[in-house]
ROVO-732191 format. One line per field, with one value per residue (C-alpha): residue number from 0; x negated, y negated, z negated. Coordinates in nm, 2 decimals. Layout:
# ROVO-732191
k (NUM,...)
px (X,...)
py (Y,...)
pz (Z,...)
END
This chain:
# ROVO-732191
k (0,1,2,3,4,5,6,7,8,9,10,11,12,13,14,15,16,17,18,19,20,21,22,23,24,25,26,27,28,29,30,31,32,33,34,35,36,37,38,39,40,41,42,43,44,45,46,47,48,49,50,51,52,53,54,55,56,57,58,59,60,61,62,63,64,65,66,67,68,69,70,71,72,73,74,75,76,77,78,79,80,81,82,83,84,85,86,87,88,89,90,91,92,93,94,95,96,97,98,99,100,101,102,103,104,105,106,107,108,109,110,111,112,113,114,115,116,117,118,119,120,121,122,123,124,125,126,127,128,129,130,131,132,133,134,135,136,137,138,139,140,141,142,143,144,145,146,147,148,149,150,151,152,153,154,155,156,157,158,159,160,161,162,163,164,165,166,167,168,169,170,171,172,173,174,175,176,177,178,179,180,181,182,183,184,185,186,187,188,189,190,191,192,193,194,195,196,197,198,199,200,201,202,203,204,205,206,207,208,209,210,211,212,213,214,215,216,217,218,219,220,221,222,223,224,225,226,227,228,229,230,231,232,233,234,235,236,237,238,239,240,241,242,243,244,245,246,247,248,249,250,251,252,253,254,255,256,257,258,259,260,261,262,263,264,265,266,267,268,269,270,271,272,273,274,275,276,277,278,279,280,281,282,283,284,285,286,287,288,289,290,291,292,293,294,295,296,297,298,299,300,301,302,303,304,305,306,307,308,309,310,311,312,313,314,315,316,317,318,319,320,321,322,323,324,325,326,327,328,329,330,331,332,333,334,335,336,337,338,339,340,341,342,343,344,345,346,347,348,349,350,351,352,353,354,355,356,357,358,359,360,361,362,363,364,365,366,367,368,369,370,371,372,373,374,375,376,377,378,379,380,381,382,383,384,385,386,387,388,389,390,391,392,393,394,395,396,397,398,399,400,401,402,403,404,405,406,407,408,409,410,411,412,413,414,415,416,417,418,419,420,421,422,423,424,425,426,427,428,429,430,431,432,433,434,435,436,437,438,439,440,441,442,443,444,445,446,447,448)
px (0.00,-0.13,-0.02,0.09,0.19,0.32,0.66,0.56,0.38,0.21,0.33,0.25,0.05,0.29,0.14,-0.18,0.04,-0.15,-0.23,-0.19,-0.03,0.27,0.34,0.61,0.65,0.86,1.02,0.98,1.24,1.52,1.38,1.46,1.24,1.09,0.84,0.51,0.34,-0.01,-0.21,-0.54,-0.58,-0.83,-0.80,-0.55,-0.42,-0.41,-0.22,0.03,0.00,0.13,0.41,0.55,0.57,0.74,1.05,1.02,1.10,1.37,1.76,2.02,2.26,2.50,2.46,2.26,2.18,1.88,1.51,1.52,1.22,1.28,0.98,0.62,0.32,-0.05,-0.37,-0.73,-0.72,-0.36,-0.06,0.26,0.55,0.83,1.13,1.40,1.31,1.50,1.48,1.35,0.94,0.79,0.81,0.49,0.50,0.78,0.61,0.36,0.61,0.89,0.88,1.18,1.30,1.23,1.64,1.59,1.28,1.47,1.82,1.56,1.35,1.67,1.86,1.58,1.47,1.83,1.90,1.52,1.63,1.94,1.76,1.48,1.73,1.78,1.44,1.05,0.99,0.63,0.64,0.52,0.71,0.42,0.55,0.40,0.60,0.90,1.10,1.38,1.64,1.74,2.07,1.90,1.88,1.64,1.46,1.15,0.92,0.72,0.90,0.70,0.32,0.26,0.14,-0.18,-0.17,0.15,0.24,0.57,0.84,0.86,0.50,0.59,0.86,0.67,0.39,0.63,0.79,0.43,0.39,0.70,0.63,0.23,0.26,-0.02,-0.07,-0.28,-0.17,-0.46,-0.53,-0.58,-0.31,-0.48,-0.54,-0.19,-0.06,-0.30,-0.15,0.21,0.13,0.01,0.28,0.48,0.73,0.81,0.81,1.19,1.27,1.27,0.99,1.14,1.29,0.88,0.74,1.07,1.00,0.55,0.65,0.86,0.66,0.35,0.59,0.66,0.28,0.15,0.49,0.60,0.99,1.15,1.20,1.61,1.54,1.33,1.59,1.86,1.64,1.49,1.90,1.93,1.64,1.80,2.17,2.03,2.25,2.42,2.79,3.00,3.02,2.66,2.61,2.86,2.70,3.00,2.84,2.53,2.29,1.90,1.56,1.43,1.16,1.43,1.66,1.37,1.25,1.59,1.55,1.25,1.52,1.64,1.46,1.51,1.20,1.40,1.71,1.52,1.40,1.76,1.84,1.54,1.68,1.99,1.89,1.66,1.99,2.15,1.89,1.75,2.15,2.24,1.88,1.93,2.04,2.34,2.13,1.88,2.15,2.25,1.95,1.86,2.24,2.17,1.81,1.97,2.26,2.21,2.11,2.37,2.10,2.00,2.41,2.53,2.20,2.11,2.48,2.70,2.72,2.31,2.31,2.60,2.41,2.07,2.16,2.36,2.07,1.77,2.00,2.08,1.75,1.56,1.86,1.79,1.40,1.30,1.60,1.45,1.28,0.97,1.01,0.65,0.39,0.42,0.76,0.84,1.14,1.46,1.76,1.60,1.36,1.22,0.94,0.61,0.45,0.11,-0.17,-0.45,-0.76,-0.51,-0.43,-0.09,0.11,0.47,0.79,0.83,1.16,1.16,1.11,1.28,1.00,0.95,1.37,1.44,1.75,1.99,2.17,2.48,2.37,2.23,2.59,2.82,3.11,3.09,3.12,3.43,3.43,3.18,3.36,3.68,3.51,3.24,3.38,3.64,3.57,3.79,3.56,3.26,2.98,2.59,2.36,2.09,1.74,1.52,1.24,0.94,1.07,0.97,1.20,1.34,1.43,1.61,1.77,1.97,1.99,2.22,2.40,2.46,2.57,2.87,2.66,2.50,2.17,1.88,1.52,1.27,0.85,0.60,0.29,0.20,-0.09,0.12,0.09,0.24,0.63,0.66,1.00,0.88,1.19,1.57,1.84,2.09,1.85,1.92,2.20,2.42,2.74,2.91,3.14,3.15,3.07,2.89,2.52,2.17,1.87,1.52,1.13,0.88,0.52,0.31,0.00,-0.33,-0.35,-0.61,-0.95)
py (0.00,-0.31,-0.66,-0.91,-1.16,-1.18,-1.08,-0.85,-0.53,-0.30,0.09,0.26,0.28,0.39,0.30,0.04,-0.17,-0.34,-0.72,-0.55,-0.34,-0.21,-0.11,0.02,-0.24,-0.36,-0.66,-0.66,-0.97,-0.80,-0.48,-0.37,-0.15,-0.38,-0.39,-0.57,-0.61,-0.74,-0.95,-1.03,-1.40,-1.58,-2.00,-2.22,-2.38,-1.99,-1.94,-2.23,-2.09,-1.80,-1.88,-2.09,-1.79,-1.59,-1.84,-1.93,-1.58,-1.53,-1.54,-1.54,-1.24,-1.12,-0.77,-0.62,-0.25,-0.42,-0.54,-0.88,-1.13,-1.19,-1.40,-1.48,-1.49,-1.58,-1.55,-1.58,-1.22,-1.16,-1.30,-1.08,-1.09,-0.92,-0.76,-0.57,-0.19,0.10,0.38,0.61,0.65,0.49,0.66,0.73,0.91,1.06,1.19,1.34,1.54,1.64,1.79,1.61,1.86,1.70,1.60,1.40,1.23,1.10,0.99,0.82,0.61,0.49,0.39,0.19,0.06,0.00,-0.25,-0.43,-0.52,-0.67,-0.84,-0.94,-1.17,-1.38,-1.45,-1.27,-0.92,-1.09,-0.83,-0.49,-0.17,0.08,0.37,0.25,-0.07,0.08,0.22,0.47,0.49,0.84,0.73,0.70,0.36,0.18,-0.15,-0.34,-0.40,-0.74,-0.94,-1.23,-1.13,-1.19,-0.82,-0.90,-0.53,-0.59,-0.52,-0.50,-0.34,-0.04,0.02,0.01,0.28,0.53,0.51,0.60,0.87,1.01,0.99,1.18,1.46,1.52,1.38,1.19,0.83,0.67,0.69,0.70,0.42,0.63,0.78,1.13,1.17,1.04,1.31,1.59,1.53,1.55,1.85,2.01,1.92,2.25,2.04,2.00,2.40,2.35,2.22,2.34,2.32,2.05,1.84,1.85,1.70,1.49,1.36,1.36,1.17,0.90,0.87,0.80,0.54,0.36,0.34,0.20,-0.09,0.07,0.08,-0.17,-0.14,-0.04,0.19,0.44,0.36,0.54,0.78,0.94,0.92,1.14,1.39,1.62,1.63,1.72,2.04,2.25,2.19,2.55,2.55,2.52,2.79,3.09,3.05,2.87,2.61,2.72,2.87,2.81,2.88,2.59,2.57,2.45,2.24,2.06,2.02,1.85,1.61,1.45,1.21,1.10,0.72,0.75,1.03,1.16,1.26,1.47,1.66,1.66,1.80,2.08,2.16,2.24,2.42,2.63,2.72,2.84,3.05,3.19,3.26,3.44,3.67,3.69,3.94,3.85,3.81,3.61,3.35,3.33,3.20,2.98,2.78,2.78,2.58,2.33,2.23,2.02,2.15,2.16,1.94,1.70,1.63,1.56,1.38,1.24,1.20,0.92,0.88,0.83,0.60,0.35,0.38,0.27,0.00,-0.19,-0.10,-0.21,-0.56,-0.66,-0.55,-0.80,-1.03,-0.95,-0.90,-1.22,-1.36,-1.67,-1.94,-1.98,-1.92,-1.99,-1.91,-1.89,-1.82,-1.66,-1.66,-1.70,-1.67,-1.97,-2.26,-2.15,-1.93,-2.03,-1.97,-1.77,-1.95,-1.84,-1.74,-1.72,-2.10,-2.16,-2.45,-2.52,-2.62,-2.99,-3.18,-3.47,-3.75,-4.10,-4.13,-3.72,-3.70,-3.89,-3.79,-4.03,-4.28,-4.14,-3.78,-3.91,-4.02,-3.73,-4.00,-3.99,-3.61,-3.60,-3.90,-3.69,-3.35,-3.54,-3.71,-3.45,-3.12,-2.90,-2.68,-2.38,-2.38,-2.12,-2.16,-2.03,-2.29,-2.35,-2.27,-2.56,-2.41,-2.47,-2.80,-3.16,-3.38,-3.52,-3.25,-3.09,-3.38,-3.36,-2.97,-3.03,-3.27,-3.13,-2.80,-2.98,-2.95,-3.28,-3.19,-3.30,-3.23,-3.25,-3.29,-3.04,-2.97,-2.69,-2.54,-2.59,-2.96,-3.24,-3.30,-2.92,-2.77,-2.45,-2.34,-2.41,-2.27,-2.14,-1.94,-1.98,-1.76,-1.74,-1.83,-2.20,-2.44,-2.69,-3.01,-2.85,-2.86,-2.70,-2.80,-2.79,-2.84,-3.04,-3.00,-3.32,-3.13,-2.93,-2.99,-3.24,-3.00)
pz (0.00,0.13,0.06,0.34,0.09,-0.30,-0.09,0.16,0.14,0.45,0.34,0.62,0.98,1.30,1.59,1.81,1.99,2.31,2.08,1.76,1.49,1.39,1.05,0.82,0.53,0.25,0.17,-0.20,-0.28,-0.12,-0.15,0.18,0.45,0.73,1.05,1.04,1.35,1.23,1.48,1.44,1.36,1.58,1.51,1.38,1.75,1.90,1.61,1.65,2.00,1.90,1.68,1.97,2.20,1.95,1.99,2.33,2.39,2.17,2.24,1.96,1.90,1.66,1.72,1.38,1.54,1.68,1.62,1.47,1.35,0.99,0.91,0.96,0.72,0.79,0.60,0.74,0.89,1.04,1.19,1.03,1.23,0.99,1.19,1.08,1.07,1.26,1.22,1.51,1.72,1.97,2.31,2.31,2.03,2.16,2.49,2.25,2.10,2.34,2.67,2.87,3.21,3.55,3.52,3.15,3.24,3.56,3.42,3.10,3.38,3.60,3.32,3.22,3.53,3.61,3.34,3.37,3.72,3.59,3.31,3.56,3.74,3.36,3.26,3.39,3.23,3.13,2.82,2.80,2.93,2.78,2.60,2.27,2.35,2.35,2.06,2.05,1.76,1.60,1.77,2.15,2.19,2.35,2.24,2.29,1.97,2.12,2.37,2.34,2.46,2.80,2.90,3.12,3.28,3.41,3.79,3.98,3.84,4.05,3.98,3.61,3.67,3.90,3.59,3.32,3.52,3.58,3.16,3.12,3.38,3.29,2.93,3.05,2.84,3.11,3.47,3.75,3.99,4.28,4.48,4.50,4.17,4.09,4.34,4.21,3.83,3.97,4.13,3.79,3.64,3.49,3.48,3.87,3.88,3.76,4.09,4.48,4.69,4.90,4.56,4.43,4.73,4.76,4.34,4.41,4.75,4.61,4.31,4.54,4.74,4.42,4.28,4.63,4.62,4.96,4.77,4.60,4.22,4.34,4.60,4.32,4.07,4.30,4.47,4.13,3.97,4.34,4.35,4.02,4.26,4.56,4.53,4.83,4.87,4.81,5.21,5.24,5.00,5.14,5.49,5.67,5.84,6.08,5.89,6.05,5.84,5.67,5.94,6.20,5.99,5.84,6.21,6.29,6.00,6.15,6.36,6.00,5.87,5.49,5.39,5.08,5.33,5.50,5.18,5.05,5.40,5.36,5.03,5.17,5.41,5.24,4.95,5.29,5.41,5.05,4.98,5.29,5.28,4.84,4.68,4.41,4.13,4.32,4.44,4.14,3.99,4.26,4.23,3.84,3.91,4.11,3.85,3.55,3.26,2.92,2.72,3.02,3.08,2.73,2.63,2.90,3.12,3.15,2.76,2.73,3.06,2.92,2.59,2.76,2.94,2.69,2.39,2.60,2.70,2.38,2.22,2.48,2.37,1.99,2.01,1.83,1.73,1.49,1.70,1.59,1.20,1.04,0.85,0.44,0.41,0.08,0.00,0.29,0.04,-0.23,-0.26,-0.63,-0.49,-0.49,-0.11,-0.03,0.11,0.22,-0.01,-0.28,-0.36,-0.36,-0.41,-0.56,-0.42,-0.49,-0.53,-0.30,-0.40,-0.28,0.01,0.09,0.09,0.44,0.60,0.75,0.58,0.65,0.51,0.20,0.06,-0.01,0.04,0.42,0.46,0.48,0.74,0.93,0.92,1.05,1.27,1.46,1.29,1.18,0.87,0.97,1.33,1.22,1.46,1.46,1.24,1.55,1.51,1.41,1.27,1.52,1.64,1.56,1.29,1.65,1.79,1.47,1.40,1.74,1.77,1.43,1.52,1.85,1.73,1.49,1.17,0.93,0.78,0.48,0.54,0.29,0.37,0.20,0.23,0.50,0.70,1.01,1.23,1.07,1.17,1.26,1.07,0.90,0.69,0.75,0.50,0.64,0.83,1.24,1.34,1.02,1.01,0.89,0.94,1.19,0.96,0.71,0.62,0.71,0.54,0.68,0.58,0.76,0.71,0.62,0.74,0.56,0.20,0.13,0.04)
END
């Protein structure tokens, strides 16, 4: 057990993540279970830097199944971002662990690839899709752990795909750079030995496409959600059409442009010609490769897909849900706790005094609330209290008043830049009433030494 803070303690390591750490960790005021993500800290400015990024990446959500930034601490070693813990593993550790069919792995990369397109039209998917990056719940939901890092490996999206299916299939964690090596470890995978001859070269083929960008990020999305249906129809099967070895029909699909129709075609032709020259038992076991396994369709079927999509949407919704919240923040329910500081000083909370306490006139004078709720509010209107923390006095002056809410701010003495909110009570996304009040903090700078 590791301290973070006189609030926060590190209990246990999970996983590297690509700019840091992630830990299991407890929140001993509310004594509740939380994330740390530790992050080495390098200078003051990269660390305002950093801060900054954390809310200019996050969106505001009500939905609590997903990861959330609580808080942040800071001492002369780490950045801690503090996020709300769920229970579950990364994929990575995941892939280390479970060996998905050919059918899983596919329906698990087209649902995701399916709703990063979507989300890809909304804002640039500059974050990480690595498996360590990503974290699945116990209940099979998908979320991002650090949306905020600009990932510096990234490539296109389809690229991204095609090198998470390859993971999946070879339980490989690093995917070559070169096509032939790329194709040699799909064709070593036991996994591909679940499928026909023509559905591997189709799958290695289209993998191959998708690593060298000569598909769009869609097109393998619905070819790869294709591949594991590529079954014969019942005609097909009994012989009532013309029946050809595969040597012919796949010579007839040669007119066809799209390259996976003419392995789906060779597929079905090759059921017709292995079922007509099979015996029962053989035919039999060929028809039962080619359908869908019981696991892959009630894990993985139209439940698991619906369940992806809207997961990973709101979790890049939810992934940092406080803008910007700051260093040194004991305590978020109270204003009694004294904060850590680096080195082990630490300095009380001060009551403001006439000159520190400097809201506007019209706030300081509880007669005129009820002038400003009937005049900018209505009490029995509950709204989300805006997130201020991060911004200049300015700017949080006009973000409350904008959002139908009066405010107080009080000036304390912080490691952050001078006119830089740090704290806000209620904390951003809570509920209130229209008219009602949010209190914030702004630093007056570095203690004097």
């Amino acid at each position: 057990m590791k301290p973070v803070s006189n609030r926060y303690t590190r209990e246990e390591f999970i996983i590297p993540l690509d700019q840091g750490q992630l830990y299991k960790g407890k929140d001993l005021s509310l004594n509740r279970i939380v994330f740390i993500y530790a992050v080495p800290y390098q200078s003051q400015s990269l660390a305002e830097a950093y801060l900054q990024a954390i809310g200019g990446s996050a969106q505001v959500t009500n939905n609590p199944q997903y990861m959330h930034v609580f808080d942040v601490e800071m001492d002369h070693d780490y950045i801690y971002v503090i996020m709300k813990y769920i229970e579950g593993q990364s994929l990575q550790q995941l892939i280390r662990t479970h060996t998905f069919t050919f059918r899983e792995a596919a329906a698990f990369v087209a649902g995701i690839g399916h709703t990063l397109a979507e989300i890809a039209v909304e804002r640039p998917l500059n974050f990480s899709i690595q498996p360590s990056n990503l974290w699945m719940t116990d209940q099979g939901q998908l979320t991002i752990v650090n949306t905020w890092d600009t990932h510096s490996g990234n490539r296109r999206l389809v690229q991204e795909l095609s090198g998470l299916f390859f993971r999946l299939l070879t339980r490989r964690e690093q995917v070559p750079s070169d096509i032939e090596s790329l194709r040699h470890g799909l064709q070593s995978s036991p996994i591909l030995n679940e499928l026909l001859e023509p559905q591997r070269r189709a799958a290695v083929e289209t993998i191959l496409h998708a690593h060298d960008e000569r598909m769009s990020a869609l097109a393998f999305i619905q070819s790869i959600k294709e591949l594991p249906e590529a079954v014969p129809t019942d005609d097909h099967v009994n012989g009532h059409d013309h029946v050809s070895a595969p040597d012919e029909n796949a010579q007839s699909a040669n007119s066809m442009t799209r390259p996976e129709e003419k392995y789906v075609f060779e597929l079905e032709a090759e059921l017709r010609y292995r079922s007509r020259n099979a015996t029962p038992g053989e035919e039999e076991a060929d028809r039962t490769r080619a359908m869908p396994s019981l696991l892959s369709r009630t894990l993985f079927g139209a439940t698991m897909w619906k369940r992806l999509s809207i997961g990973l949407s709101l979790a890049l919704l939810g992934g940092a849900v406080f803008v910007g919240v700051f260093a040194f923040l004991i305590d978020n329910t109270g204003r009694k706790e004294t904060a850590y500081m680096p080195g082990g000083a630490a300095s009380g909370r001060q009551q403001p005094s006439e000159t520190e306490q400097q809201p506007k006139p019209e706030d300081n004078q509880p007669a005129k609330e009820t002038e400003a709720t009937n005049n900018g509010g209505d009490s029995s209107v509950i709204i989300p209290v805006p997130a201020l923390t991060g911004l200049t006095k300015e700017a949080a002056e006009k973000q409350a008043l904008a959002s139908g809410l009066r405010y107080t701010y009080y000036l304390e003495t912080n490691q952050l830049a001078a006119g830089t909110v740090f704290k806000q009570e209620p904390m951003p996304n809570e509920q209130a009433a229209k008219g009602s009040r949010v209190t914030f903090w702004i630093s007056k700078g570095n203690p004097a030494p």
